[in-house]
N, C-alpha and C positions, 0 to 999 in steps of 0.2 A: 797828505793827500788821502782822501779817503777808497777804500777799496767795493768800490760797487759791482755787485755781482748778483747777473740775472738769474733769478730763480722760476720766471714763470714762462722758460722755451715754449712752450704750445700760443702765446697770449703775445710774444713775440713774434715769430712766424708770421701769428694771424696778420697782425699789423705792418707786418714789412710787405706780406702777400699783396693786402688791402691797397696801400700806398703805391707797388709797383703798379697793381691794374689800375690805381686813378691815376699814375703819370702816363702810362702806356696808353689809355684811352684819350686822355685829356690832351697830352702834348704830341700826339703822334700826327693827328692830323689824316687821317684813312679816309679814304674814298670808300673804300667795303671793308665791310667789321663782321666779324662774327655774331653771333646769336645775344652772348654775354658781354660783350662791345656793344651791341647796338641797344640793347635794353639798359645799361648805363646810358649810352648817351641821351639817352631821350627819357632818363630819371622816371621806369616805371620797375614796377615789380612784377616778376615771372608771371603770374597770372594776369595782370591785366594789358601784359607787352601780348602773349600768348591769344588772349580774347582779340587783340586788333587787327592780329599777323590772322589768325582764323577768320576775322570777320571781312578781311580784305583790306583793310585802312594801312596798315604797315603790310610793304610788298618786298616777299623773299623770292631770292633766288635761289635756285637748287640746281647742284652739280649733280643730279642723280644722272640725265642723260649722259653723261661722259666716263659713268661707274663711282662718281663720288657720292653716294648717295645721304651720307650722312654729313655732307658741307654743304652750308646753307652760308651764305650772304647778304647783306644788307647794304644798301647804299644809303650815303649822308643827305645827297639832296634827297631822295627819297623819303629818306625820315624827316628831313626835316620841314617838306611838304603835308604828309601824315599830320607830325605836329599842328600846323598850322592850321589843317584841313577840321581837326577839331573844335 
């Protein structure tokens, strides 16, 4: 048997991190996702999720009334109207 041993923990990590957030997004099935949830689901990158959510096209909720100021929400039908609406 050979004796295999990881030598690259940082490159590890990444890849197990990666993997949990695409089962976590992908199989969980959320009705509201966070900010980094919901720019996965709808496969765009930080700036042009950013551009939409500004422009109006993708609609955030914000918990600021209630003193959560920095929980923001997104819903799936939501996006995935956005989407479509493109």
């Amino acid at each position: 048997m050979t004796n295999n041993i990881v030598t690259d923990y940082p490159a590890l990590v990444e890849a197990v991190l990666s993997i949990s957030d695409k089962l976590d997004i992908q199989d969980n099935g959320r009705q509201w996702m966070n900010k980094q949830q919901a720019q996965a689901y709808v496969n765009l990158g930080k700036q042009s999720f950013k551009k939409l959510v500004d422009d109006g096209v993708i609609k955030v909720h914000s918990l600021d009334e209630h003193g959560l100021a920095r929980l923001e929400r997104y819903n799936r039908d939501e996006l995935d109207e956005a989407m479509k609406s493109l």
